[in-house]
DSSP file (Angstrom, degrees, kcal/mol; ACC not computed):
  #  RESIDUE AA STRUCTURE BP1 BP2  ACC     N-H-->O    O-->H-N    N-H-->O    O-->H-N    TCO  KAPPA ALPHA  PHI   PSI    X-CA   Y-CA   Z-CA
    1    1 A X              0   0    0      0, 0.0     2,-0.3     0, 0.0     0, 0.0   0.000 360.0 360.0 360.0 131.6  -48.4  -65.6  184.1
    2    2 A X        -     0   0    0      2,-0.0     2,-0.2     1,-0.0     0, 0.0  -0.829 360.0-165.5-119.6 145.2  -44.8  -66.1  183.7
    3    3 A X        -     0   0    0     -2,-0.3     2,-1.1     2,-0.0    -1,-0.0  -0.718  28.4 -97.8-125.5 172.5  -43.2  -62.2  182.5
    4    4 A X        -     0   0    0     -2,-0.2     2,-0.5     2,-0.0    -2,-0.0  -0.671  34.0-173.1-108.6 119.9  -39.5  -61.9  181.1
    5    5 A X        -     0   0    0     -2,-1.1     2,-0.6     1,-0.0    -2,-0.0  -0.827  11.8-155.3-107.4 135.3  -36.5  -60.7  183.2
    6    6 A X        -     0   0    0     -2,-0.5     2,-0.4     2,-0.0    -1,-0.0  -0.771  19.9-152.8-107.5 115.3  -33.1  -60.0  181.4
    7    7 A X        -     0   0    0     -2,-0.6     2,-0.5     1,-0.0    -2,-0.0  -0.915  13.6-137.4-107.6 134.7  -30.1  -60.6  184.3
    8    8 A X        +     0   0    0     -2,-0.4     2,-0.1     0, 0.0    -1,-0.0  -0.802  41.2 170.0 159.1  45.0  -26.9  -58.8  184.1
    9    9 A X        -     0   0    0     -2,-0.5     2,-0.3     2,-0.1     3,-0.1  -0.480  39.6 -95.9-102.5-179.2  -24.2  -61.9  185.1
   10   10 A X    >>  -     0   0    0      1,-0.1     4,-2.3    -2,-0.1     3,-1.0  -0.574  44.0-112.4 -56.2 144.8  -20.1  -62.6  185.1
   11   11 A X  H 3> S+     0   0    0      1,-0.3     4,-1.2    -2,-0.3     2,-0.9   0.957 122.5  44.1 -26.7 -83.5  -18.9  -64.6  181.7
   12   12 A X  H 34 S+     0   0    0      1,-0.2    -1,-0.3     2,-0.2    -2,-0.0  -0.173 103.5  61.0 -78.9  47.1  -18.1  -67.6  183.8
   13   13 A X  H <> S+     0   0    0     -3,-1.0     4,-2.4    -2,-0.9     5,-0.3   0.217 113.5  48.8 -96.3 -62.9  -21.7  -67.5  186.2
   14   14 A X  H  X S+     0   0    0     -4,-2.3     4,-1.8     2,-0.2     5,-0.3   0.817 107.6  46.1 -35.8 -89.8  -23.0  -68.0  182.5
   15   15 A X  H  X S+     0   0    0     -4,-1.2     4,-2.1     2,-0.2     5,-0.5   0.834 117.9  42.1  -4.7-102.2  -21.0  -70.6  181.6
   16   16 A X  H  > S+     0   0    0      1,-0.2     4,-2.0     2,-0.2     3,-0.3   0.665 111.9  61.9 -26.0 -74.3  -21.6  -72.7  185.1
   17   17 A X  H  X S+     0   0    0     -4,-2.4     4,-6.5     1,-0.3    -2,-0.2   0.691 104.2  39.4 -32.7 -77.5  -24.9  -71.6  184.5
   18   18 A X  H  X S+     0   0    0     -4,-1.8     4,-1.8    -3,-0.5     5,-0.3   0.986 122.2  50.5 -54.4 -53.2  -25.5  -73.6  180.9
   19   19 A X  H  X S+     0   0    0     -4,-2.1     4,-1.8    -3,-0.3    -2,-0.2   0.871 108.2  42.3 -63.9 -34.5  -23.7  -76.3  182.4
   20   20 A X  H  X S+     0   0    0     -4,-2.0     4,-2.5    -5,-0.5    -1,-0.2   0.949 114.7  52.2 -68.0 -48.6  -25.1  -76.8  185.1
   21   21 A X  H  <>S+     0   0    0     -4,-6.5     5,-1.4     1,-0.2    -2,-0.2   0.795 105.5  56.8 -37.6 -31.8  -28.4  -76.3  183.5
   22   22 A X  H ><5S+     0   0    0     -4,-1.8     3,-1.4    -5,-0.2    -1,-0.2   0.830 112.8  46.8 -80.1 -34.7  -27.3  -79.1  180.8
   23   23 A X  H 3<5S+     0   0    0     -4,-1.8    -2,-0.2    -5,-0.3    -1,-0.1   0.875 107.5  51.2 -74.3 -27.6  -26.8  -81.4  183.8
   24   24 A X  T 3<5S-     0   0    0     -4,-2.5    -1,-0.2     2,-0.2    -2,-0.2  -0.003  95.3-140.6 -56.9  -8.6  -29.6  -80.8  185.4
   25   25 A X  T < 5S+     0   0    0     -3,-1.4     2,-0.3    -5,-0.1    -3,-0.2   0.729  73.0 101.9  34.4  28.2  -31.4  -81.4  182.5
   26   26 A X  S   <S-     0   0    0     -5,-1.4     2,-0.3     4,-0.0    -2,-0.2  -0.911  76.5-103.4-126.2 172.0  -34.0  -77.9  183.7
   27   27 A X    >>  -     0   0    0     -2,-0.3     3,-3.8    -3,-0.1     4,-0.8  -0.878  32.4 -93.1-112.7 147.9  -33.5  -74.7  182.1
   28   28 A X  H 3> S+     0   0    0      1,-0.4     4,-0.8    -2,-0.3     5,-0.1   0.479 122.3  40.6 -57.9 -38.0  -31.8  -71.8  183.3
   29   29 A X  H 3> S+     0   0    0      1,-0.2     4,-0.9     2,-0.2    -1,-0.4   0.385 102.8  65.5-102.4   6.0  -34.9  -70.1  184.7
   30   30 A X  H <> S+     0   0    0     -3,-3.8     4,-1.9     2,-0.2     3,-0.3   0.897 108.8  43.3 -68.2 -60.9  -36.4  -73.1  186.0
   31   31 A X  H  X S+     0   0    0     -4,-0.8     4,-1.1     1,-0.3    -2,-0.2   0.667 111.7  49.1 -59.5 -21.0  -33.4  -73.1  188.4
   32   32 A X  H  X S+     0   0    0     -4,-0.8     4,-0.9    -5,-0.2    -1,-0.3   0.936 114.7  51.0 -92.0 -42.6  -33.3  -69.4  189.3
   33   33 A X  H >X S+     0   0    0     -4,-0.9     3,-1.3    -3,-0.3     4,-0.5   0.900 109.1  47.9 -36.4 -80.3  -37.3  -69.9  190.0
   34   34 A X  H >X S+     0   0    0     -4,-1.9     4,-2.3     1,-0.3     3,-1.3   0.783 110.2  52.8 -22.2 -61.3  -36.8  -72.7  192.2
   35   35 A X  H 3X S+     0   0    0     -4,-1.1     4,-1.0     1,-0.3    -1,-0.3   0.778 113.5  46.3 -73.9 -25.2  -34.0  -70.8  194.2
   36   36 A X  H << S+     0   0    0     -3,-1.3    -1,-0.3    -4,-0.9    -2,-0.3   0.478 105.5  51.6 -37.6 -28.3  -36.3  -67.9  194.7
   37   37 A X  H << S+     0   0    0     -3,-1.3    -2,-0.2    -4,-0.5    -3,-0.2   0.606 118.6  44.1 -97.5 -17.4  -39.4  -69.5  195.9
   38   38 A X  H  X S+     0   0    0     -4,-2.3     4,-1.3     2,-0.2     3,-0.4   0.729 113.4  45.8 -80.4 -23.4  -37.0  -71.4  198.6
   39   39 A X  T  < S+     0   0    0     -4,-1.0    -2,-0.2    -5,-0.4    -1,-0.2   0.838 114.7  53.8 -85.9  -3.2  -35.4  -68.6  199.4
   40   40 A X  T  4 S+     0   0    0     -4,-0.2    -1,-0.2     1,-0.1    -2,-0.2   0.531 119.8  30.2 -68.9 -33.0  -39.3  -66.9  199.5
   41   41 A X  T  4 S+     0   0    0     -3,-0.4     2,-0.7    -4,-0.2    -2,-0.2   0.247  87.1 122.4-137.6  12.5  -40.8  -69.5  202.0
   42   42 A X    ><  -     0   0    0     -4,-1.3     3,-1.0     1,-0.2    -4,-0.0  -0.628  53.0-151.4 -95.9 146.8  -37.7  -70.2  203.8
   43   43 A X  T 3  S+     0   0    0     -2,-0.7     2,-0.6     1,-0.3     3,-0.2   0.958  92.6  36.3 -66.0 -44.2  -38.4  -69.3  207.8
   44   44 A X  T >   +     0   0    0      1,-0.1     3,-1.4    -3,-0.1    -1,-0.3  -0.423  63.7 166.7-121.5  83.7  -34.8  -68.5  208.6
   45   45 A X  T <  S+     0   0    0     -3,-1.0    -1,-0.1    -2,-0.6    -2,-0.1   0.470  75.9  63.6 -62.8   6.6  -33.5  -66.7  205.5
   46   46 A X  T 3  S+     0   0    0     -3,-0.2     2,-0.4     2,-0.1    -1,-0.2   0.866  91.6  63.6 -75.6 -37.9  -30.4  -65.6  207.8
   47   47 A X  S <  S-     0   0    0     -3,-1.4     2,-0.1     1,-0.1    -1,-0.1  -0.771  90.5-121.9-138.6 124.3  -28.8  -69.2  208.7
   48   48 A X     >  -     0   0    0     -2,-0.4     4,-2.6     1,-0.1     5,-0.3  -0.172  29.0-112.7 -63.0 152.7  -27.5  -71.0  205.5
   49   49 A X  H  > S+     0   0    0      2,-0.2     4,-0.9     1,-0.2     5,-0.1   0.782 114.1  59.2 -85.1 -12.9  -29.3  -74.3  205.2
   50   50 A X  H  4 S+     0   0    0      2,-0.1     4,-0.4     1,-0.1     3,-0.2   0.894 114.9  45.7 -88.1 -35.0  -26.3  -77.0  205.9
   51   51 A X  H >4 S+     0   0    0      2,-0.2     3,-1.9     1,-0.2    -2,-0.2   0.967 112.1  48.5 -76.8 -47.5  -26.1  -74.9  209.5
   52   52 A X  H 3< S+     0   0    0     -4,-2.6     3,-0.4     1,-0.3    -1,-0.2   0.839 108.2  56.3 -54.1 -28.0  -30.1  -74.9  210.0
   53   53 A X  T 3< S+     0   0    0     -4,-0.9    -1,-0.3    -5,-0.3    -2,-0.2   0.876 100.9  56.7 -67.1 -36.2  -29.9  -78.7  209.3
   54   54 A X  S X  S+     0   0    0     -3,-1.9     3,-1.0    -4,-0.4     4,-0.3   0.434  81.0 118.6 -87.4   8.1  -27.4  -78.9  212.1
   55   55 A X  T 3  S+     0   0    0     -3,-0.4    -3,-0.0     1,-0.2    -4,-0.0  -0.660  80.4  10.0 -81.5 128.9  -30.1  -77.3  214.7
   56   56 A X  T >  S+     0   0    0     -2,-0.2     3,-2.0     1,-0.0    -1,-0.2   0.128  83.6 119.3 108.9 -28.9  -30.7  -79.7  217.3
   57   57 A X  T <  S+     0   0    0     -3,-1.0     3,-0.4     1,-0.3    -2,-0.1   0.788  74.4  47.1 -71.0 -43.0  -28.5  -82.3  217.0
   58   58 A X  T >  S+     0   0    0     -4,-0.3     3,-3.5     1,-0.3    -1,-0.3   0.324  83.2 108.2 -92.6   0.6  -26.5  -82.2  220.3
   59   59 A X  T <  S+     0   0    0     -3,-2.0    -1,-0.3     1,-0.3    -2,-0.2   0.780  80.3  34.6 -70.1 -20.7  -29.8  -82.0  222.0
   60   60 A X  T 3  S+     0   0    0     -3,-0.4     2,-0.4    -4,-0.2    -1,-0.3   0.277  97.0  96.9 -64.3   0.8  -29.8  -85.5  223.4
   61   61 A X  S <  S-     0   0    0     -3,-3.5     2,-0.4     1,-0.1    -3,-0.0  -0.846  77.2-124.9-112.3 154.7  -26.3  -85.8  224.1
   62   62 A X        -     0   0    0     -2,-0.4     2,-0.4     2,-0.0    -2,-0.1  -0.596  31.9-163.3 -49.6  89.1  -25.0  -85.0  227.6
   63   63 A X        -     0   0    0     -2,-0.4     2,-0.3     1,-0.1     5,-0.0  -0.957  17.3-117.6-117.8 162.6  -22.2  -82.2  227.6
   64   64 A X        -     0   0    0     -2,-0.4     5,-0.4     1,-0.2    -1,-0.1  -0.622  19.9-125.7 -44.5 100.0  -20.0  -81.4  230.1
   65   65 A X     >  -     0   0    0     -2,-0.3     4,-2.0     3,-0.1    -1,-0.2   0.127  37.7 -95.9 -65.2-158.5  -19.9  -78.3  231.7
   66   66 A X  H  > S+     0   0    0      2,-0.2     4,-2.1     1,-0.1     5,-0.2   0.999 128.1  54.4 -60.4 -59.6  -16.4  -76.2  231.8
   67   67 A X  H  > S+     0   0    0      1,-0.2     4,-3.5     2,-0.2    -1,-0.1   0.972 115.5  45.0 -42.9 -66.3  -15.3  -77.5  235.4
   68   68 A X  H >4 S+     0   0    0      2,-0.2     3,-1.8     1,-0.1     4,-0.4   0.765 113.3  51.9  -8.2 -91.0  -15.9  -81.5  233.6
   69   69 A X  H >X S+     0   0    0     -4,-2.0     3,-3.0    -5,-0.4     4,-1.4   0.789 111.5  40.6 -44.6 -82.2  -14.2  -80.5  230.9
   70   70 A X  H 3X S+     0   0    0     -4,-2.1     4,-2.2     1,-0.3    -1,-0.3   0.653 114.3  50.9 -24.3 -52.0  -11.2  -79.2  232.5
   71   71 A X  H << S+     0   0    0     -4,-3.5     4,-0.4    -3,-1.8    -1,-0.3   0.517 110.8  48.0 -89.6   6.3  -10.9  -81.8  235.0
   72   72 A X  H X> S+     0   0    0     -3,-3.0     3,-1.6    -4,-0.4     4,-1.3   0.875 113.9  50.7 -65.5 -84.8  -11.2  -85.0  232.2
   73   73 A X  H >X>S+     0   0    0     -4,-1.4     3,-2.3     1,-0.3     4,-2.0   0.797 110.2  46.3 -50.0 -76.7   -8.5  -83.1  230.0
   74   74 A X  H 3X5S+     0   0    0     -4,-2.2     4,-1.8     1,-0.3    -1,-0.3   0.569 112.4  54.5  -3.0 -58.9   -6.1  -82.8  233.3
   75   75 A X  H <45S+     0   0    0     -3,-1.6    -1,-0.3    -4,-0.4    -2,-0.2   0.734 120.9  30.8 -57.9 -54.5   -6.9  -86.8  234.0
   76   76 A X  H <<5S+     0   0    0     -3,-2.3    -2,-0.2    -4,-1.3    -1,-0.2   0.826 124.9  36.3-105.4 -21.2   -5.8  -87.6  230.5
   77   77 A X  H  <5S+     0   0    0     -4,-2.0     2,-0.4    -5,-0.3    -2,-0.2   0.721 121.9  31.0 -88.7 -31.3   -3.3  -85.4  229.4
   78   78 A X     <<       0   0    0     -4,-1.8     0, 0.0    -5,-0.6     0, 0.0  -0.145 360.0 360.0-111.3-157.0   -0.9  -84.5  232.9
   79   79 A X              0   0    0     -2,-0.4    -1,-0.2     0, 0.0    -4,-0.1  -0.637 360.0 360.0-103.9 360.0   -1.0  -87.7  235.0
C-alpha cells in the first residue's frame, strides 16, 4: 500500500532531483524508495559504502611492520 509523503527540500535538491530523475528515466520517489530500503537493510549503516567496499583488501598482502618500514626507507633514501 504505497501512502503519500510531501518533503520539504532546497530549490536546487529539486532541480538535481528532476534531473537526475529525467536521466534515470525512474521517478522521483522511485529513487527516494530505493535509497531507503538500502539504507534499511544495510548491515553497517555507519561506514559509507565506497569505504565498506574497501574492507579486506590488504588482507592477502604482506605489510611491513614499523621497524621494516623504517629500515627500507633509510636503505633508499640516506645511502
Amino acid at each position: 500500500m504505497n501512502k503519500k509523503l510531501t518533503l520539504n527540500l532546497d530549490a536546487n535538491i529539486i532541480d538535481f532531483a528532476h534531473s537526475y530523475s529525467k536521466k534515470a528515466n525512474k521517478p522521483i520517489s522511485k529513487i527516494i524508495e530505493n535509497y531507503f530500503i538500502e539504507l534499511k537493510t544495510k548491515s553497517t549503516p555507519d561506514i559509507p559504502k565506497e569505504v565498506a567496499e574497501l574492507c579486506g583488501i590488504l588482507k592477502e598482502i604482506n605489510i611491513p611492520d614499523k621497524k621494516e618500514l623504517r629500515r627500507q626507507f633509510h636503505e633508499d633514501h640516506l645511502d
